[in-house]
C-alpha positions as CSV (number, residue, x, y, z in Angstrom):
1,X,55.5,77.0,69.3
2,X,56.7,77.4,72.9
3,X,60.3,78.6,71.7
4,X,58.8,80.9,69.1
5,X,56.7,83.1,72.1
6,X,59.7,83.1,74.2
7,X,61.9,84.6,71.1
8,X,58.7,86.9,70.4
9,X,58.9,88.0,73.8
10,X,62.7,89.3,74.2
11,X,62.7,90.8,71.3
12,X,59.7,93.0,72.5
13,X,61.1,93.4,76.0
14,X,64.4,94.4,74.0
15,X,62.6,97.0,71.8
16,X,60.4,97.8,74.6
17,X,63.8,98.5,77.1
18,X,65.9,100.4,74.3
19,X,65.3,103.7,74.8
20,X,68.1,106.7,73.5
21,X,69.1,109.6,75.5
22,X,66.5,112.1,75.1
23,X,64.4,109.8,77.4
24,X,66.1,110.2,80.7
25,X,66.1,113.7,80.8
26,X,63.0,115.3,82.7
27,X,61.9,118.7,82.0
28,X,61.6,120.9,85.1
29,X,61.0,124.7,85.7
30,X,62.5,125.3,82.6
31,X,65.9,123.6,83.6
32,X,66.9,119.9,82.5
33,X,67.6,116.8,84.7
34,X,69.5,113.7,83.6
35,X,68.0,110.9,85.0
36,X,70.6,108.0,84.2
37,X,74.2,107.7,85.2
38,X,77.6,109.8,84.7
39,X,80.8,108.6,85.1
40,X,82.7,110.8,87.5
41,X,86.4,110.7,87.2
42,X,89.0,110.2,90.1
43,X,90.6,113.5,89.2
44,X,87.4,115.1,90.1
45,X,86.3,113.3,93.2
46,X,89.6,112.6,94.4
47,X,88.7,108.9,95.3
48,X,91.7,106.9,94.0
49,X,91.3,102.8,95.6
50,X,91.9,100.0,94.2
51,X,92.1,96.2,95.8
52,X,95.0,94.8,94.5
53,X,95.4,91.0,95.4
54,X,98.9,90.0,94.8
55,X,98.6,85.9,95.1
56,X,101.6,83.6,97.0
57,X,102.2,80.7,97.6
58,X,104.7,81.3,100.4
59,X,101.8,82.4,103.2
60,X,98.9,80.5,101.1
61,X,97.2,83.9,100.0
62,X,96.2,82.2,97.0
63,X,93.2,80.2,95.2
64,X,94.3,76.9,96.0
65,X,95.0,77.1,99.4
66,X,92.1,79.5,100.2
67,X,89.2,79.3,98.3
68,X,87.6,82.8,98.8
69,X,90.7,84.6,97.9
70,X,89.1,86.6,95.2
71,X,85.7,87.4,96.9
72,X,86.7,90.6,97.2
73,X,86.3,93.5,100.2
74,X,83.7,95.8,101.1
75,X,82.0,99.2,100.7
76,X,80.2,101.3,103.4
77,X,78.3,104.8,102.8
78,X,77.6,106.9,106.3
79,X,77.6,110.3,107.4
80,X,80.5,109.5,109.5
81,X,81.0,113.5,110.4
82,X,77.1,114.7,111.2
83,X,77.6,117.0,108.1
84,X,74.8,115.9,106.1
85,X,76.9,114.3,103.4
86,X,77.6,110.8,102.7
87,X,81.3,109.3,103.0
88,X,82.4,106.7,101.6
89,X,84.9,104.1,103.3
90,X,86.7,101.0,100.8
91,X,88.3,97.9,102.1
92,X,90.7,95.9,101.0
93,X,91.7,92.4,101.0
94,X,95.7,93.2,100.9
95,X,96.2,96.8,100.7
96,X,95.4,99.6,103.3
97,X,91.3,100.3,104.0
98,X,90.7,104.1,102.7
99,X,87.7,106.8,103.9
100,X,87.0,109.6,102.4
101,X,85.0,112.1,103.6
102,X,82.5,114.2,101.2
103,X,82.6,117.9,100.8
104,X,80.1,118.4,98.6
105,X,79.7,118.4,95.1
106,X,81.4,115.0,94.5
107,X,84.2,116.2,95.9
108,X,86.4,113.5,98.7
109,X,88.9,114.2,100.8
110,X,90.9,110.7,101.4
111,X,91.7,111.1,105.6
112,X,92.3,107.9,106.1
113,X,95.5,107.9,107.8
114,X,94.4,110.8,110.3
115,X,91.0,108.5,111.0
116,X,92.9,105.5,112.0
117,X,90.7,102.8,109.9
118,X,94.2,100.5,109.8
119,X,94.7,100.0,112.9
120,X,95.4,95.7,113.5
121,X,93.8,95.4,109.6
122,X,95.0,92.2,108.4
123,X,92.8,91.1,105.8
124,X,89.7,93.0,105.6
125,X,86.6,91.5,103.7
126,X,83.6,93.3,104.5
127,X,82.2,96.1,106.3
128,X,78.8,96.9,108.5
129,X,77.9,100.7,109.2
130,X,76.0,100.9,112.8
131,X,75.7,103.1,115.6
132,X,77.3,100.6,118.0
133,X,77.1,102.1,121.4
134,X,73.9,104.8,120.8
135,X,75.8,108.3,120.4
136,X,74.4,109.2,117.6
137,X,77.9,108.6,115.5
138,X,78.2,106.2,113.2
139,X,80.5,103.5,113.7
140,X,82.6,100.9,111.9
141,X,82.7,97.4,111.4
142,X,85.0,95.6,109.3
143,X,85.5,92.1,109.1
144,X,88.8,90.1,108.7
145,X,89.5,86.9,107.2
146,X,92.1,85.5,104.8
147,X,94.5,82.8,105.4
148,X,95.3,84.0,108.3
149,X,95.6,82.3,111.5
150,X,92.8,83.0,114.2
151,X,94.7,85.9,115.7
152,X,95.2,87.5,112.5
153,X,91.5,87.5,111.6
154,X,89.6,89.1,114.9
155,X,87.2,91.4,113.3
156,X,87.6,95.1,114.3
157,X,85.1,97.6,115.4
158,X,86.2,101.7,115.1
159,X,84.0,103.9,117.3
160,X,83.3,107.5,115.8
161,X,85.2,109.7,118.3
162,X,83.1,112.6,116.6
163,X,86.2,114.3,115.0
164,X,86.5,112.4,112.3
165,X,89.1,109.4,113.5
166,X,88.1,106.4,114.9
167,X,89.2,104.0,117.9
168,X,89.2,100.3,117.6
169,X,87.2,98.6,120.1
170,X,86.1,95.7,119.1
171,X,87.7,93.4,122.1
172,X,86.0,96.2,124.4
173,X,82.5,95.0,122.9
174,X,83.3,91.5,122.3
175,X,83.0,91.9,118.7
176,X,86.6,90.8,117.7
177,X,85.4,87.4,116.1
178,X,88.0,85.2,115.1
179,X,86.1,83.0,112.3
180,X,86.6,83.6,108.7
181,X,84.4,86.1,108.2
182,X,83.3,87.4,104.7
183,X,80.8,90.0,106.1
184,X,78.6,91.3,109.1
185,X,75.4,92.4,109.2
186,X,73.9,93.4,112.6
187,X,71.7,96.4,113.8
188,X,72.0,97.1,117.7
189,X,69.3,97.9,119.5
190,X,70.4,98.7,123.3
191,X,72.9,101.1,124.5
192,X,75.8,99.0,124.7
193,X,77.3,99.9,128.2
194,X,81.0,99.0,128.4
């Protein structure tokens, strides 16, 4: 009897949660407004990233010598220009971090060269969005790990220099930890002074 009620009850939540596609759109002065999600293609918003892990066995950048090899990278979303728009900024495990900065209408414009978000990436896995030293731009944090030695894994920190490219300071605040990271989370508080 205890089966036959579960049964009972996914079926209902399943006729319950089926709805078609006349019942996301909302009526509203006289205009309609989808409600559910549209794929937007790459030729449209110009965002073209992908994190292509190529495994070897030469350097150990694979499964069996490190276990979190496909874990993946990170994606951040800030107004990195004071624009009013949200950017976007990708990392990548093996290939090179992008940002791409919105101009509206699901439109990006990949600067990501000009921004300087590569500068000593090794292996990036993650990335934190914060307003690290209190100017009212936001800032970068991307952490590095991989089978890399120590060196080759110091997290890295890009300040906003408020024209759209970014320094790395992370030594400068003591942020260039050298553990494996996979991904940060922190939220400063104080003006840090350097």
């Amino acid at each position: 009897m205890k089966y036959l009620f579960q049964i009972l009850t996914i079926n209902l939540l399943l006729l319950v949660g089926c709805k078609n596609d006349t019942d996301y759109i909302v009526e509203k002065d006289d205009s309609k407004i989808y409600t559910s999600f549209e794929k937007i293609e790459s030729s449209h918003s110009n965002i073209d990233f992908i994190n292509k892990i190529t495994p070897s066995f030469d350097n150990k950048a694979n499964l069996f010598d490190y276990d979190y090899f496909y874990n993946g990278s990170g994606v951040g979303v800030a107004d990195f220009n004071n624009d009013g728009l949200k950017d976007i900024i990708l990392t990548a495990n093996q290939t090179e971090n992008k940002i791409y900065v919105n101009k509206g209408g699901l439109v990006f414009e990949d600067i990501s060269i000009d921004a300087n978000i590569n500068q000593n990436k090794k292996w990036s896995s993650g990335v934190a969005i914060a307003d690290v030293n209190n100017d009212g731009w936001m800032d970068i944090y991307i952490s590095q790990g991989g089978p890399n030695s120590a060196d080759d894994r110091k997290n890295l920190l890009y300040i906003n220099q408020k024209d759209l490219t970014f320094k790395e300071q992370a030594q400068e605040y003591g942020l260039d930890d050298e553990g494996i990271s996979t991904q940060s989370a922190f939220l400063i508080l104080i003006k840090m002074e350097i």
